[in-house]
Backbone as CSV, one residue per row, in Angstrom:
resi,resn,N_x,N_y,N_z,CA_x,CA_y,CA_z,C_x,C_y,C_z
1,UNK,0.845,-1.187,0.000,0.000,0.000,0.000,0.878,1.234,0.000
2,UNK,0.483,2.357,-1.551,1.125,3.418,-1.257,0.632,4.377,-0.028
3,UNK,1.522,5.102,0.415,1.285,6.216,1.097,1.420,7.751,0.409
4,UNK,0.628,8.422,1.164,0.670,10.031,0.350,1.844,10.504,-0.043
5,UNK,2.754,11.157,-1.047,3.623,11.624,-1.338,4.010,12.449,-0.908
6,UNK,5.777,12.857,-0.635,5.911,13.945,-0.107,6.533,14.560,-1.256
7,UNK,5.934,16.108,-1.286,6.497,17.085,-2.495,7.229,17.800,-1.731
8,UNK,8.685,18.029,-2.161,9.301,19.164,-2.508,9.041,20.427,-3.498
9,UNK,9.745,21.292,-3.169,9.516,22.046,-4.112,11.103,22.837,-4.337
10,UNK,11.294,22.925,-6.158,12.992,23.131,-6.442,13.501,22.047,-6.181
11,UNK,14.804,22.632,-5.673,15.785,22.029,-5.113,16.116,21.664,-3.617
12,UNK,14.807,21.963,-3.138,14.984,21.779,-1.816,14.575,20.625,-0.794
13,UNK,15.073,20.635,-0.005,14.975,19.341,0.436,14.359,19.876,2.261
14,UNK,13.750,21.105,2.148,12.791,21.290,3.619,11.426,21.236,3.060
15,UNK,10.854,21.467,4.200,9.005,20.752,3.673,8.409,22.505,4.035
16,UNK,7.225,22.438,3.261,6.506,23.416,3.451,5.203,22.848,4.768
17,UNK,4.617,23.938,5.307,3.477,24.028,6.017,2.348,23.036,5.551
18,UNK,2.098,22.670,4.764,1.137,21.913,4.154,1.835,20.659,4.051
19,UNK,3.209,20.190,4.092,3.597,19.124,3.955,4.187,18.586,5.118
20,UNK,4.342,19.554,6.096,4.408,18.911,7.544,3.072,18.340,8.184
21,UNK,1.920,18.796,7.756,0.480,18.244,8.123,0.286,17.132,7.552
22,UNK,1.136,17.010,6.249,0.796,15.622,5.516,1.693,14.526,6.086
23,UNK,2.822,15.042,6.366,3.319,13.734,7.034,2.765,13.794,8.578
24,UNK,2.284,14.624,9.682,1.652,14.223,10.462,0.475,12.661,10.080
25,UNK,-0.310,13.155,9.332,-0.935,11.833,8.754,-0.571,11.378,8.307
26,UNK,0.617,11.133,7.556,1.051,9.711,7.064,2.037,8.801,8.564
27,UNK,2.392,9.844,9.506,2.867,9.241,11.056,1.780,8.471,11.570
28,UNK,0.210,8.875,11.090,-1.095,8.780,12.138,-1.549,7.016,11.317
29,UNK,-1.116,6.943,9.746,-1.321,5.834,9.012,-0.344,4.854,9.700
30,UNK,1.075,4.914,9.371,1.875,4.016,10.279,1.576,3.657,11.605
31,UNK,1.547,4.355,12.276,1.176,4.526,13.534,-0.602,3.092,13.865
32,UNK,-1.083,3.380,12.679,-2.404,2.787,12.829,-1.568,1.348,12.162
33,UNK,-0.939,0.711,11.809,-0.389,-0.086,11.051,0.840,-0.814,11.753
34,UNK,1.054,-1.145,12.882,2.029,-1.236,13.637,2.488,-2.560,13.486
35,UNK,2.477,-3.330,12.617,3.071,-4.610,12.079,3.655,-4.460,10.464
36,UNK,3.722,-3.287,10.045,4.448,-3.124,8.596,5.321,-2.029,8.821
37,UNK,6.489,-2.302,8.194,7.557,-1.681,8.085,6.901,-0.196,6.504
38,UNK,8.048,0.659,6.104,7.868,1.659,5.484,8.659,1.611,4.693
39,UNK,8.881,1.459,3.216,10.037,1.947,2.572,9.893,3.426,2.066
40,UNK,11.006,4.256,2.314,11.174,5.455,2.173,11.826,5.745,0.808
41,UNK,11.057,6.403,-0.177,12.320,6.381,-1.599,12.217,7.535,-2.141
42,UNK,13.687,7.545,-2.313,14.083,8.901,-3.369,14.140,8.674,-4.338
43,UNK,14.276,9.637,-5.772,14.224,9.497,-7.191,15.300,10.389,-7.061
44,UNK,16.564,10.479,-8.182,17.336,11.064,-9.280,18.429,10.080,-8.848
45,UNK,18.747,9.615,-10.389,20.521,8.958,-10.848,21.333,9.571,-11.841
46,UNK,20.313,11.007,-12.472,21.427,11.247,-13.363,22.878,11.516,-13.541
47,UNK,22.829,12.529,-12.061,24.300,12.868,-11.558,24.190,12.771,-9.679
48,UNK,25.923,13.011,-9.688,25.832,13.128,-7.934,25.077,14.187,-7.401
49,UNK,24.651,15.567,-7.949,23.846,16.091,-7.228,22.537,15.724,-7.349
50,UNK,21.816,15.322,-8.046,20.489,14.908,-7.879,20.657,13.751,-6.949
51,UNK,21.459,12.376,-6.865,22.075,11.185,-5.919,21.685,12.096,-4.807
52,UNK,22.939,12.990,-4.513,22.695,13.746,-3.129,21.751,13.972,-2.482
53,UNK,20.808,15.089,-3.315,19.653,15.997,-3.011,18.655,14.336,-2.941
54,UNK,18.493,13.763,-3.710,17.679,11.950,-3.270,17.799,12.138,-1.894
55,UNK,19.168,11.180,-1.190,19.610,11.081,-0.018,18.887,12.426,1.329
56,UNK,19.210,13.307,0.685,18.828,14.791,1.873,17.115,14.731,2.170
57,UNK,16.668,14.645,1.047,14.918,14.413,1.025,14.595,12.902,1.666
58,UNK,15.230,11.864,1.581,14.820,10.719,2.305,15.351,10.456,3.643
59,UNK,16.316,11.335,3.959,16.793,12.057,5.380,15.633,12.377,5.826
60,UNK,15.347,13.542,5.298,14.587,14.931,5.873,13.510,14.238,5.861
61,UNK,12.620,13.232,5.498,11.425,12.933,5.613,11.609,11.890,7.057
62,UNK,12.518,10.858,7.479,13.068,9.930,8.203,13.118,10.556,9.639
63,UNK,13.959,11.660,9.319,14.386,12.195,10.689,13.141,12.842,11.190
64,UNK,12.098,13.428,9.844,10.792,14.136,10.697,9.980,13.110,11.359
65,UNK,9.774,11.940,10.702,9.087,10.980,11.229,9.209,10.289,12.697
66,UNK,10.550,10.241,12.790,11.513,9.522,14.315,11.401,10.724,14.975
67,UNK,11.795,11.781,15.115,11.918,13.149,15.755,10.795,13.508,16.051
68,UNK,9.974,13.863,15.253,8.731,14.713,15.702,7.584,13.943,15.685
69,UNK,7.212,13.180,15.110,6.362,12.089,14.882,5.892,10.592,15.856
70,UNK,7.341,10.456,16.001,7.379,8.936,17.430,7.420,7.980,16.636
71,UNK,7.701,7.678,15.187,7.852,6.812,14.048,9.351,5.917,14.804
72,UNK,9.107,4.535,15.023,10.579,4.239,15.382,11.177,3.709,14.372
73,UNK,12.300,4.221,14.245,13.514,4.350,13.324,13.253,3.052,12.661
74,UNK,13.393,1.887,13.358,14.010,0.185,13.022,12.258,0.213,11.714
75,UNK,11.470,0.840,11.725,10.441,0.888,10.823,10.955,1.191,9.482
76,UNK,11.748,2.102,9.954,11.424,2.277,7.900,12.995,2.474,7.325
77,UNK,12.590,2.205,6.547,13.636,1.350,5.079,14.562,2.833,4.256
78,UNK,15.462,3.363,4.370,16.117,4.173,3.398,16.395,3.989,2.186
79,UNK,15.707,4.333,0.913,15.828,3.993,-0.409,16.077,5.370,-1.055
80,UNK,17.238,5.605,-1.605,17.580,6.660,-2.583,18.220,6.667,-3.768
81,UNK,18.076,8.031,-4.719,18.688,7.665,-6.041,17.952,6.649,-6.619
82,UNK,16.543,6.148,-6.619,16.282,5.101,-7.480,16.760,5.370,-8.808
83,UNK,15.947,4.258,-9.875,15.920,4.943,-11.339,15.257,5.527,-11.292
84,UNK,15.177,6.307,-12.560,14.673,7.260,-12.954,15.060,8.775,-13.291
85,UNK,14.053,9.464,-13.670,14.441,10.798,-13.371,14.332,11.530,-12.058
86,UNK,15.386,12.167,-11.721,14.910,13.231,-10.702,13.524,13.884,-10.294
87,UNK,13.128,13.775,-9.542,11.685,14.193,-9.109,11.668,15.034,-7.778
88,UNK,10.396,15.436,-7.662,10.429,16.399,-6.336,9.738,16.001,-5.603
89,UNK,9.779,14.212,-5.276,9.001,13.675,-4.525,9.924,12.733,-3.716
90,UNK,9.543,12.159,-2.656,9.803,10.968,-1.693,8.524,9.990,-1.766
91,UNK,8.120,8.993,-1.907,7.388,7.558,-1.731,7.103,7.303,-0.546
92,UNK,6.496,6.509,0.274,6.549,5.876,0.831,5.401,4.559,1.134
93,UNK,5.712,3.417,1.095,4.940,2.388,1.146,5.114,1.301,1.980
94,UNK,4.312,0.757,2.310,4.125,-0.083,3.569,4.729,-1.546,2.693
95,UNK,5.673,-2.160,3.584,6.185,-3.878,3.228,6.178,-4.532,4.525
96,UNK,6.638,-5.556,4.186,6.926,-6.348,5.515,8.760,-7.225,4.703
97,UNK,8.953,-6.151,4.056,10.128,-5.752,4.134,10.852,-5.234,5.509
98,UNK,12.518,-5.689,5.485,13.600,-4.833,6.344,14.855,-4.816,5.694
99,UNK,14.749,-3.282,6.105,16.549,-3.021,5.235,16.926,-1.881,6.329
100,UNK,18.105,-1.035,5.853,18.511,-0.175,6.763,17.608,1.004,6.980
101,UNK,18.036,1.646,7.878,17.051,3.217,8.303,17.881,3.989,8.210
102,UNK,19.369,3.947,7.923,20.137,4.816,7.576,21.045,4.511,6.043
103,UNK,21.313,5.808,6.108,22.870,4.825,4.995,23.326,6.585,4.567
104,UNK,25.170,6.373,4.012,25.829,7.688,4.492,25.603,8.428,3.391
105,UNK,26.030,9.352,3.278,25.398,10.376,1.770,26.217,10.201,0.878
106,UNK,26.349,9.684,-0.013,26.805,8.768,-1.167,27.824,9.745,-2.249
107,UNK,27.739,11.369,-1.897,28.252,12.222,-2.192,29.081,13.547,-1.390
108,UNK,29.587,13.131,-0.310,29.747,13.937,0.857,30.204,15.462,0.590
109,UNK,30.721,15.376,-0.214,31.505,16.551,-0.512,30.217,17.675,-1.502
110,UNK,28.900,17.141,-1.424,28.586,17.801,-1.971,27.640,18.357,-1.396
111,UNK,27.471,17.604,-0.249,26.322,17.767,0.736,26.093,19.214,1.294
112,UNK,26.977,20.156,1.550,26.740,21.335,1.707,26.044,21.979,1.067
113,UNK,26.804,22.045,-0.184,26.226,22.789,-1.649,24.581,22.558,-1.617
114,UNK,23.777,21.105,-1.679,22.611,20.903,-1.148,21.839,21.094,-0.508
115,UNK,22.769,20.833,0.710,21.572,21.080,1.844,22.025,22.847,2.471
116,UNK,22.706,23.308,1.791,22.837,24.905,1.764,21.681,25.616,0.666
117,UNK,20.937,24.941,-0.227,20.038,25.337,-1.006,18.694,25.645,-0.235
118,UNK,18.528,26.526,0.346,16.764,26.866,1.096,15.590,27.342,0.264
């Protein structure tokens, strides 16, 4: 089962007002679902900065969920850079899948440049 999408907007990888309410309810769906795990996924492979900016948005959705939410970590799955094209979205869908909840930014050196974009 998909879950609601999270949009970005640009290049950015913080959430707007309307998309912190949406992941409140998508915390309130998990939350109601407490025997399925979450895979979390990013889109862009063309280059390392889209790779990157993937990684920062499937961060930034992860850490809101565990942090502000009460989502526990060992739940959900870090997926970034899929195929495809770059998009201004994150996924997320319920498995009874397990994989990691972390993994390191696959471009480090660029990570500033990124997550310096507001």
């Amino acid at each position: 089962m998909q879950l609601p999408v999270v949009n970005f907007v640009g290049d950015s990888y913080l959430f707007s007002n309307s998309t912190m309410l949406k992941l409140t309810n998508i915390a309130d769906i998990i939350k109601a679902n407490p025997s399925c795990n979450v895979k979390v996924r990013g889109f862009g492979t063309e280059n390392k900065r889209y790779q990157q900016l993937s990684w920062s948005r499937v961060n930034a959705v992860i850490k809101h969920l565990v942090e502000e939410e009460g989502i526990s970590e060992s739940r959900l799955i870090f997926i970034y850079g899929q195929s495809g094209e770059s998009n201004n979205r994150v996924i997320l869908e319920f498995t009874n899948e397990e994989g990691p909840n972390t993994a390191p930014a696959p471009h480090p050196e660029l990570r500033r440049k990124v997550e310096g974009r507001h």
